[in-house]
C-alpha positions in Angstrom: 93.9 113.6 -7.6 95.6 112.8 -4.5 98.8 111.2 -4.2 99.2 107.9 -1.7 102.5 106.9 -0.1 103.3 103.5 -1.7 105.4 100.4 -0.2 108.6 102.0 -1.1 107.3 105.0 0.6 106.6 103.6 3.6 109.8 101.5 3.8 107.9 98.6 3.2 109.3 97.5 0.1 113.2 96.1 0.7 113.9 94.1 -1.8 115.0 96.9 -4.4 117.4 100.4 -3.5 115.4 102.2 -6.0 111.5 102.9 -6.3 110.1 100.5 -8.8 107.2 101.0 -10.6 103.8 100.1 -9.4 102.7 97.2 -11.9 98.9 96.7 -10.9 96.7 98.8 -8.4 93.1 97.6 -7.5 90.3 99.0 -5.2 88.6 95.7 -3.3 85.8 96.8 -0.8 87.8 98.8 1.3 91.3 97.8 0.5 93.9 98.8 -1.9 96.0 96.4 -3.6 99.3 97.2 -5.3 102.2 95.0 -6.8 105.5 96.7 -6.5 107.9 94.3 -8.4 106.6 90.8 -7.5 105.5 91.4 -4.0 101.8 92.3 -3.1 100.4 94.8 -0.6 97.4 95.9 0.8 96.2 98.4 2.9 92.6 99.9 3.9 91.4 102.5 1.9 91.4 105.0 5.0 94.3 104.8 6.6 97.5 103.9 4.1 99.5 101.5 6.2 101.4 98.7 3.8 101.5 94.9 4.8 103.5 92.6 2.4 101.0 89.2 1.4 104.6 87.7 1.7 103.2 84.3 0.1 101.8 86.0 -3.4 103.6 87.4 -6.3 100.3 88.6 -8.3 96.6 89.5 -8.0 94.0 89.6 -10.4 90.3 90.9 -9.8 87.3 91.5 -12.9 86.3 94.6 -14.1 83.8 95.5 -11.2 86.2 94.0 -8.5 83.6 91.5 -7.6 86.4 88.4 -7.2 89.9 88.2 -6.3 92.5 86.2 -6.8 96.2 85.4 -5.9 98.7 84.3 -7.7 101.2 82.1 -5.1 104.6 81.3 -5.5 104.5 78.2 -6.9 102.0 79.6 -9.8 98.3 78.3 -8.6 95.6 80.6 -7.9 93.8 80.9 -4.7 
């Protein structure tokens, strides 16, 4: 198993001095997904490079990460 830089890693997470927990990681086509407190990343598969979805705080996908959704701010889904 090989280990991936996460968002704290990559000083992409700021909002905490300490590395918090990854709460949720999913594999969508050819992107990674991760919440890190109650801020979502992504990044492709290939080439680990963090960007903050600054306008969700959670994801959800089914068992065969066939849909996605995103939780926003305000608590709909998109």
């Amino acid at each position: 198993m090989k280990r991936i830089p996460t968002p704290f890693d990559q000083k992409k997470h700021l909002t905490s001095h300490t590395n918090p927990p990854i709460l949720k990681l999913a594999l969508y086509h050819d992107f990674l997904l991760v919440q890190q407190d109650e801020s979502i990343y992504y990044s492709h598969k290939n080439r680990i490079d963090w960007k903050l979805l600054p306008s969700y705080n959670a994801f959800f996908t089914d068992p065969e990460s066939s849909a996605l959704f995103f939780r926003v701010r305000n608590g709909l889904l998109v």
